[in-house]
N, C-alpha and C positions, 0 to 999 in steps of 0.2 A: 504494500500500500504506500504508495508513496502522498508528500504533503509537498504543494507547490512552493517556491524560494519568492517571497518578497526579496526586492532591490537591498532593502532596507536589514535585511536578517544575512544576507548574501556573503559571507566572509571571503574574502580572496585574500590567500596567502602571498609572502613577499621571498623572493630568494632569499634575501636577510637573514626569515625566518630558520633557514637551516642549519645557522653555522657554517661554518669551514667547509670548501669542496673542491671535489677535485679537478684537474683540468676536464679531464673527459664528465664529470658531473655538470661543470660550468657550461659545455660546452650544449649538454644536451638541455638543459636548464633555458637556455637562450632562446630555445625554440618551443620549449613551452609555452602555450598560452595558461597562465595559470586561473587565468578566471572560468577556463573551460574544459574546469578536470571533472573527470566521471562523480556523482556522488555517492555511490558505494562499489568500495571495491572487493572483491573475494578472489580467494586463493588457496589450490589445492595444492600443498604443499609437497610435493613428490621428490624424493630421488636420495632420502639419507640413508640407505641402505645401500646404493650404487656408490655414493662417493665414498664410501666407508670401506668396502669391496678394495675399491682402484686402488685405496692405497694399503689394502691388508692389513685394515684395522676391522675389531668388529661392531656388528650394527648398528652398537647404542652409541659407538663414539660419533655416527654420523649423526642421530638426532641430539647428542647434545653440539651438536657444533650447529647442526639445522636452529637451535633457540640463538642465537646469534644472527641467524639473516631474518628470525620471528622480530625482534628487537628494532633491525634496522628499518624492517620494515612498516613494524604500528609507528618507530615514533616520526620517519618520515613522512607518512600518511598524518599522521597527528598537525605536523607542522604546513602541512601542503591546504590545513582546513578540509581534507577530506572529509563528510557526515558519516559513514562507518566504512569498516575493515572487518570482513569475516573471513577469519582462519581456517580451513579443515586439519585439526588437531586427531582426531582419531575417530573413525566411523564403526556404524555396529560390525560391520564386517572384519574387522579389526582384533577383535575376540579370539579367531581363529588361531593367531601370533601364536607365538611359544610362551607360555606365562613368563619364563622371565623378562621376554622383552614386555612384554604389556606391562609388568611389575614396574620396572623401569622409567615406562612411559608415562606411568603415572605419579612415581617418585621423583622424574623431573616438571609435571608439568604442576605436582605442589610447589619443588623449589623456584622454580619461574614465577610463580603467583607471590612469595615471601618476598624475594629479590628483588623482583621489578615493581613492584608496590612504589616506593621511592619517584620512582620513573614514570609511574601511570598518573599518580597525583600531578607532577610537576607540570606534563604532557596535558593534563585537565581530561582526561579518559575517562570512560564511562565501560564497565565492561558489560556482558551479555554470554550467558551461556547456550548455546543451542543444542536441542538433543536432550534424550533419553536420562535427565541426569539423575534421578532417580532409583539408578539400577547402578551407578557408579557407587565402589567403594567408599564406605561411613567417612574415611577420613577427607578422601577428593571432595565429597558432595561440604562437605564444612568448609572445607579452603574454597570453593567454589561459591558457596554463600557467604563466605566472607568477604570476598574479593568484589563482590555486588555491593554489596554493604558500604562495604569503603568508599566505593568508587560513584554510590550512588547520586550526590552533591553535585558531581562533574558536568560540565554543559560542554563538553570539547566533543573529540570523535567519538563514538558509541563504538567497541570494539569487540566483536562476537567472538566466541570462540566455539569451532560445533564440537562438540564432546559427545561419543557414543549417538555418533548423528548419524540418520538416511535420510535419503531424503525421501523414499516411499514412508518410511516410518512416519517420518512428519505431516506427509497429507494424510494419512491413515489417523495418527494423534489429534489435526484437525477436525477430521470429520467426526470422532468422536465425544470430543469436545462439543463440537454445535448440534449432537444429537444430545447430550446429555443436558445442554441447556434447553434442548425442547422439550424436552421429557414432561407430560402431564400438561404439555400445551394446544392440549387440539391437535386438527388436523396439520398434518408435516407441510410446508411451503419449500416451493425449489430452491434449493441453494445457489446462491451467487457467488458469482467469481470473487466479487469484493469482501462476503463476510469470509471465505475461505482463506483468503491473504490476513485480512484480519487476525485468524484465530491460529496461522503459523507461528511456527518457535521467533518469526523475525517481526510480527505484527508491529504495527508502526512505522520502519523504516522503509525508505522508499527501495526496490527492486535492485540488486547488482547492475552497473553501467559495464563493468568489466570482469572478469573472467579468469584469471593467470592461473595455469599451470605450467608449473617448471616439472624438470628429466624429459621432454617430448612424449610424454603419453598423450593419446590423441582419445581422450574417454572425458567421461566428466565426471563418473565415479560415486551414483547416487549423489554428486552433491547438488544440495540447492534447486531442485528439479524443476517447481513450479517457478520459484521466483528468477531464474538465468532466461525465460524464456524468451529477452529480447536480446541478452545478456551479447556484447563482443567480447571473441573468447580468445585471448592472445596464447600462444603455446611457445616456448622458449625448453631448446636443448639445456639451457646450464641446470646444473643439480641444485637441488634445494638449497645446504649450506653454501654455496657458490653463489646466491642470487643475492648480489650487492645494491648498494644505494643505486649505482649509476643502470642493472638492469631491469628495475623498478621506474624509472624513471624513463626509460628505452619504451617500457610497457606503457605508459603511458601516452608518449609521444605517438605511438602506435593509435592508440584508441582514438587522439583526434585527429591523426587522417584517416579513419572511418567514415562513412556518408552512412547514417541510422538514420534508418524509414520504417522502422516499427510494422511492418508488411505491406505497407504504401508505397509510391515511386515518389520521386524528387518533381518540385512542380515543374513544369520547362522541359522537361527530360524528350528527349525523341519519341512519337507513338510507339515506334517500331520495339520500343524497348517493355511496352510494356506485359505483354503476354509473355515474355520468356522472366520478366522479373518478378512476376504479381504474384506467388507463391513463394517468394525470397521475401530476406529480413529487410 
């Protein structure tokens, strides 16, 4: 569900805001328009298992070195005046792992929530959990309610994290949800697209503008199913922990030479072009 930008509410971030950067950051920076960045961005975070491999290290040393391009990534989005940043952290499917990697997973992503606490404040962050969290371990589900908690005050970006997400699970969640609110109300009325968005784990925010996944998997991995539906979806060979400021930034660049017509064509456009496009995004 997205909520339309008054002029007035509109923040556009300043390169200022970043700090320090590098040549090749300044460079791509330049050609930024930064008043016409996506307002939500999501990312499936792929490939710390691959980077880990190449250098014959094992698994877990890639996802901790993966919470390092998680970092770089909330707080330059933070600073860019992004409205939110949703992570794909670990999906249901995810279970399957070897319990100690999941053990792991979830022992670093309490230390990540202690740690960066500091950082999230300072950043004005708002977090958000998405998913099943419910079924997550007694101690996750408390770090997880705490980290809302804290974070609750914040008016900056809203930062999702999906935890023990799908995204069939989610419209399933949904629709459960707006039956149970019917419950002993009369006759059933059709469900709409609108209270559906509504009553998702992301209600409120407006729909993902972009898309990123890194290691070149060309899937989308249950994530975000309903709401990516207009979504541009950038795909990038570098691996997870390898995805730096400046290829966050590359992704970007990327989304505004995009021409988004939402299944419409461009007004002006040649006739010729529109029976081969009028089924495209």
């Amino acid at each position: 569900m997205s909520h339309s930008h008054s002029p007035k509410t509109l923040q556009v971030a300043t390169t200022s805001s970043l700090g320090p950067v590098t040549p090749e950051e300044a460079n791509l920076l330049e050609k930024l328009d930064l008043a016409r960045l996506p307002r939500h961005v999501a990312v499936i975070m792929d490939g710390n298992g691959r980077w880990a491999q190449k250098r014959h290290l094992p698994r877990i040393a890639g996802h901790r070195s993966g919470t390092q391009s998680a970092r770089i990534t909330i707080e330059t989005c933070a600073r860019l005046k992004i409205e939110a940043l949703t992570l794909y952290a670990f999906s249901v499917e995810n279970w399957r792992r070897p319990k100690t990697e999941i053990d792991f997973l979830m022992a670093l992503l309490r230390e990540y929530l202690r740690k960066e606490m500091p950082r999230l404040q300072k950043n004005n962050i708002r977090m958000r959990f998405l998913g099943r969290i419910d079924e997550l371990p007694a101690g996750v589900q408390d770090d997880v309610r705490e980290a809302m908690e804290k974070t609750a005050g914040n008016q900056g970006m809203v930062l999702c994290v999906a935890l023990n997400y799908g995204g069939r699970a989610e419209i399933v969640d949904a629709m459960n949800a707006i039956l149970a609110e019917r419950n002993g109300h009369g006759a059933p009325h059709k469900v709409t697209e609108e209270q559906l968005s509504r009553h998702l784990y992301t209600g409120g925010l407006p729909d993902p503008d972009l898309l990123i996944r890194t290691s070149g998997e060309m899937r989308v991995s249950n994530f975000l199913l309903w709401q990516i539906a207009y979504a541009e979806i950038f795909v990038t060979e570098t691996l997870w922990p390898d995805f730096a400021r400046a290829r966050l930034l590359e992704a970007l660049l990327e989304y505004q030479k995009r021409e988004r017509r939402y299944g419409g064509i461009r007004e002006g456009a040649p006739s010729d072009e529109k029976p081969a496009r009028a089924a495209g995004n």
